[in-house]
N, C-alpha and C positions, 0 to 999 in steps of 0.2 A: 405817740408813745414816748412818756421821759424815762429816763433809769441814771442810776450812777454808780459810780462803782470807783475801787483804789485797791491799790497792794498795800499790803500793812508787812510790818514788822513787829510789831506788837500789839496789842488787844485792838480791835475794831472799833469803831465809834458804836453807837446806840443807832438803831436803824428806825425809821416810822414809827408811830407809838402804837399805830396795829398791830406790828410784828413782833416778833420774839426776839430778846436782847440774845446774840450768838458772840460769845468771848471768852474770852482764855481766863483760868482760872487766878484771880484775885491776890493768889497763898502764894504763889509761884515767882520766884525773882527773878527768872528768865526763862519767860514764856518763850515757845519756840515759834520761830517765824510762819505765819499762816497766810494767806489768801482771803481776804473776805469781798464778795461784790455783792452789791443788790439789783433789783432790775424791775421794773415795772412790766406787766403784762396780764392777761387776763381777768383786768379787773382786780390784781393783786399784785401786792411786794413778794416776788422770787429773792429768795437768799439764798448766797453757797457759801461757807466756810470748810477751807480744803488745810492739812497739813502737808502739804508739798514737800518733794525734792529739788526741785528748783524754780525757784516765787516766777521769775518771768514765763517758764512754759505752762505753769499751772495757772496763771492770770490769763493765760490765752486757752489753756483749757474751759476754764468757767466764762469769758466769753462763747466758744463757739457753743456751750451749753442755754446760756441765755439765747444764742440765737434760732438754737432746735426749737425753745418755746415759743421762741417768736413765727417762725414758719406754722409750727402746730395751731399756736390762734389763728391765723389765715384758713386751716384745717378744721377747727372744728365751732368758733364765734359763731352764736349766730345772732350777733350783733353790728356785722361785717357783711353789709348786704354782697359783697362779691366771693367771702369766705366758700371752701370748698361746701358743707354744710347745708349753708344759705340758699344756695343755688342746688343742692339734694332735695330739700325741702320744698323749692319751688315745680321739681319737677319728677319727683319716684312716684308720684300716683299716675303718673300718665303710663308710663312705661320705668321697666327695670334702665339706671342709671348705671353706667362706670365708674368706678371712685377709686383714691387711692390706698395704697396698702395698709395709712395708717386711718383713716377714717373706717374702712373695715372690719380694720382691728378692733378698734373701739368702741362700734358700734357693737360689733360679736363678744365683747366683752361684754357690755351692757347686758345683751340679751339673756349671755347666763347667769347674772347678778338676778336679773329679773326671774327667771326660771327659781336660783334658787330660793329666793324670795317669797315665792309664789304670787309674783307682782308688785309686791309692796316697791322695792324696786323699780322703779318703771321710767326712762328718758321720753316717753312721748308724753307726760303730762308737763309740758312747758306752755298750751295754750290756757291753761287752768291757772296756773301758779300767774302766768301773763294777767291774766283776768283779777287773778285778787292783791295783785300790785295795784290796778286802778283802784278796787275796794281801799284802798289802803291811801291812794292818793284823794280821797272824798266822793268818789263813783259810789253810784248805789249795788247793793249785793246783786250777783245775778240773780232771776227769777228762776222759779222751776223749769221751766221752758230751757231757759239759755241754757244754765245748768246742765239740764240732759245734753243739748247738742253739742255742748264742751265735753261732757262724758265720754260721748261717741265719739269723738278725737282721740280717745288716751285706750291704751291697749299692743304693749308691746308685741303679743301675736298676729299685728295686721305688719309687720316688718319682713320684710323675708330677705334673708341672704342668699345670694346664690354663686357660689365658689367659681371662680377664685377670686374676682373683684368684682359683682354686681349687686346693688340692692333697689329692692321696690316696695312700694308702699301699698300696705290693699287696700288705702280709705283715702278719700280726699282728705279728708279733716288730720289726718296724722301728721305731726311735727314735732323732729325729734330736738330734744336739748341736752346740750351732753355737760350739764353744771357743777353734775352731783359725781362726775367721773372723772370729766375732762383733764382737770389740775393734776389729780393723781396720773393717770398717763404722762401728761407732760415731764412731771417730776420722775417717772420713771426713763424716759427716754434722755431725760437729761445726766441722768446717773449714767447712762449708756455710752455716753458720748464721753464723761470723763474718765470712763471707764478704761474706753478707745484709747483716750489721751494719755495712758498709764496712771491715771490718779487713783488711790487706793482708800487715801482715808480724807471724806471729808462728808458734811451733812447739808442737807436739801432742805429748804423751806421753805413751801407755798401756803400765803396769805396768814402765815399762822396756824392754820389749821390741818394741812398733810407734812409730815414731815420722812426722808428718808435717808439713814446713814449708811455709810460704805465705810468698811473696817471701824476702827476704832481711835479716840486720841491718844496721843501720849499717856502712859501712867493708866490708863483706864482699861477697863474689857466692855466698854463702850460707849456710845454717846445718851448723856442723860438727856428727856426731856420731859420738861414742866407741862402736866394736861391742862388744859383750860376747863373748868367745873361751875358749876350754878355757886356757889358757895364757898366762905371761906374757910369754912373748918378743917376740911382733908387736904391734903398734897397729894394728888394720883403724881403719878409720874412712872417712868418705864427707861430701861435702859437699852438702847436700838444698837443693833451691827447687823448689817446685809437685811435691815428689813424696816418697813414703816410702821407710822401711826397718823390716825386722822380722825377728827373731832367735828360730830355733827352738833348743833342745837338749833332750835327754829331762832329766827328773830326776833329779837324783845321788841317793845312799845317803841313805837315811836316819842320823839322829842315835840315840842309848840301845841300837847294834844292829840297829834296824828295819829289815829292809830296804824297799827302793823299786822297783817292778817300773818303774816310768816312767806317765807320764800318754799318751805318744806309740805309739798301736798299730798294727804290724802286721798288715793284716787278711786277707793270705793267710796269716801263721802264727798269726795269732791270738792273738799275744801282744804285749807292749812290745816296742818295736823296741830292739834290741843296741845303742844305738854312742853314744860320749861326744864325737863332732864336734857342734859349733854350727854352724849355717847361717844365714846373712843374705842376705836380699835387697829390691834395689831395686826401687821398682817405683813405678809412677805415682799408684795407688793407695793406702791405707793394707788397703782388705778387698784387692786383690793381693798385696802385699807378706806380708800376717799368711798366707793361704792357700798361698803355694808357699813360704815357709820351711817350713812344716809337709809340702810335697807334695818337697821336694826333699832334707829331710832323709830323708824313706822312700826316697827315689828311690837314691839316692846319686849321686856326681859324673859318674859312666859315664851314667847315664841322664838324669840333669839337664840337663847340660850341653848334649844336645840338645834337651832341651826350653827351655832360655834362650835357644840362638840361632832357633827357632822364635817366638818372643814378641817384643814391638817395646820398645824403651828398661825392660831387665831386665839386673840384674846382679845373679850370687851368688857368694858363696864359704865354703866347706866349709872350716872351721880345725879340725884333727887335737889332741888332747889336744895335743901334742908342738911344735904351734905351725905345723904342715906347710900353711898355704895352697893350694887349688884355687882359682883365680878362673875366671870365666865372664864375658861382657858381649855383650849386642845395644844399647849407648848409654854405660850411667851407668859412672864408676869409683868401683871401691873401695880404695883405698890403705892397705897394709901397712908405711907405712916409719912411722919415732918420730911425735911427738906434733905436732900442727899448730899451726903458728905463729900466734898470734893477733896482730892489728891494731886500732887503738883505737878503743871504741865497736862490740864485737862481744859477740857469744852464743857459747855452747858448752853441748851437752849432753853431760855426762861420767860414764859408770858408774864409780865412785867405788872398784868394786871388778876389776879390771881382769883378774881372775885367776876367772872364772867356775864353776872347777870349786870354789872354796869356798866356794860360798852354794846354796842350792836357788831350784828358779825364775828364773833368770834371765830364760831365755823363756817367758815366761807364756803358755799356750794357753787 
């Protein structure tokens, strides 16, 4: 695992060309001192940018916050064959397993993302989405056959919890991935810890694509950020305090030829799901927000849309390769007009590439 990280006293450098450029506003002649670290983990760049009361306790704040995410990937990787996870997988079909408080959690989160869903949601299709990573690497498509018996793997109601820490699997074939969740948790427990730390205002951001702010910057009533969209003619953008966002889109083509089947599966067709719209949504949570970007992009806007005005302070919107916007809302806005006007002594996080259908991963699940 690499990371790196520095205390600033003035605007941060530009972080990976994946992530989103997080810096003090440009207009400003004396931006006020902030905190910025980044950190490698999960398969992704973690940023924190924090306005502190005092730079050196809030530099040790956003460390011990990178290192709650680093224990959580131990918790829930399941690309870490000794990962807590890893070894659930190995062994909740035989018998109900003990796990800990936060694998529970997240897993019992999951399940109701799934429920509300009515599946579409669903962490046990990881042996599916597995199988069309090799299609994608030059494997041949699965047959009918395989097909089915990968089928009978995925089905969130073969999971059972059993309070207060135990979970069991009712199928051998069942193996949970917690891709489309995971980050947002993390991101959320990280906000917790700087919370602990008395940190009040600063914003979160995993891989570019879940982001969560605490209070607000300077001059602002909150933290703007840039959505990542198929297209470049709209600017979505949302302005955050005490709550997230997070951006699903399947995988574009591969590069040398390769194709790309998507990382995002259909699990009544059982394959990547078709479609080149990006989905964002707000939500209170950062494990909210990561989870029904993933449940609403399955969904599509027909069926979504009823399930955002069921939910309390959620807003999405479904942006069409072509720039075409659906919005939804039960609270937060999303705003599609130009670029937001900044004021001095302010933050912005800005995907630097505005035009999402040129890069892979955007929304990192």
């Amino acid at each position: 695992m690499r990371w790196n990280s520095r205390v600033l006293d003035g605007p941060p450098p530009a972080p990976l060309p994946a992530a989103p450029v997080l810096s003090p506003d440009p207009l400003s002649d004396h931006a006020l001192p902030t905190v910025f670290k980044k950190h490698y983990a999960m398969g992704a760049v973690f940023e924190i940018i924090a306005y502190p009361i005092n730079l050196a306790h809030a530099s040790q704040a956003v460390d011990q916050a990178f290192q709650e995410v680093d224990r959580l990937e131990q918790v829930m990787s399941i690309y870490k064959p000794a990962s807590e996870l890893s070894r659930l997988n190995r062994t909740a079909h035989l018998h109900a397993q003990p796990v800990s408080t936060d694998l529970y959690r997240v897993i019992q989160e999951s399940l109701y993302y799934s429920q509300l869903s009515e599946g579409a949601f669903d962490v046990t299709a990881g042996p599916l989405a597995e199988r069309w990573k090799a299609v994608g690497r030059g494997e041949q498509p699965p047959s009918p056959a395989e097909a089915k018996r990968l089928r009978r793997g995925v089905g969130y109601r073969q999971i059972e919890l059993i309070p207060p820490a135990r979970i069991r699997f009712h199928s051998s074939q069942v193996t949970v991935d917690l891709g489309a969740i995971g980050k947002g948790y993390a991101v959320d427990r990280a906000a917790a810890v700087l919370r602990s730390c008395g940190i009040e205002c600063a914003l979160i951001n995993s891989g570019a694509s879940t982001f969560y702010a605490m209070g607000c910057p300077p001059g602002l009533c909150g933290w703007p950020v840039h959505l990542c969209n198929p297209s470049a003619r709209p600017d979505p953008h949302v302005l955050l305090r005490e709550n997230s966002v997070s951006t699903s889109q399947q995988t574009l083509p591969g590069s040398l030829g390769m194709p790309s089947f998507g990382h995002i599966i259909d699990t009544v067709a059982g394959e990547p799901v078709k479609s080149a719209t990006a989905v964002s949504v707000v939500a209170e949570s950062a494990t909210a927000s990561d989870a029904l970007s993933t449940a609403l992009l399955l969904m599509g806007p027909a069926k979504g849309r009823d399930l955002v005005k069921r939910l309390t302070n959620v807003a999405a919107a479904w942006i069409s390769p072509e720039g075409l916007p659906q919005i939804t809302t039960s609270g937060p806005e999303i705003l599609m007009t130009g670029a937001v006007r900044m004021s001095p002594q302010t933050a912005v996080a800005r995907n630097p590439d505005q035009n999402c259908s040129q890069r892979q991963g955007c929304a990192c699940e």
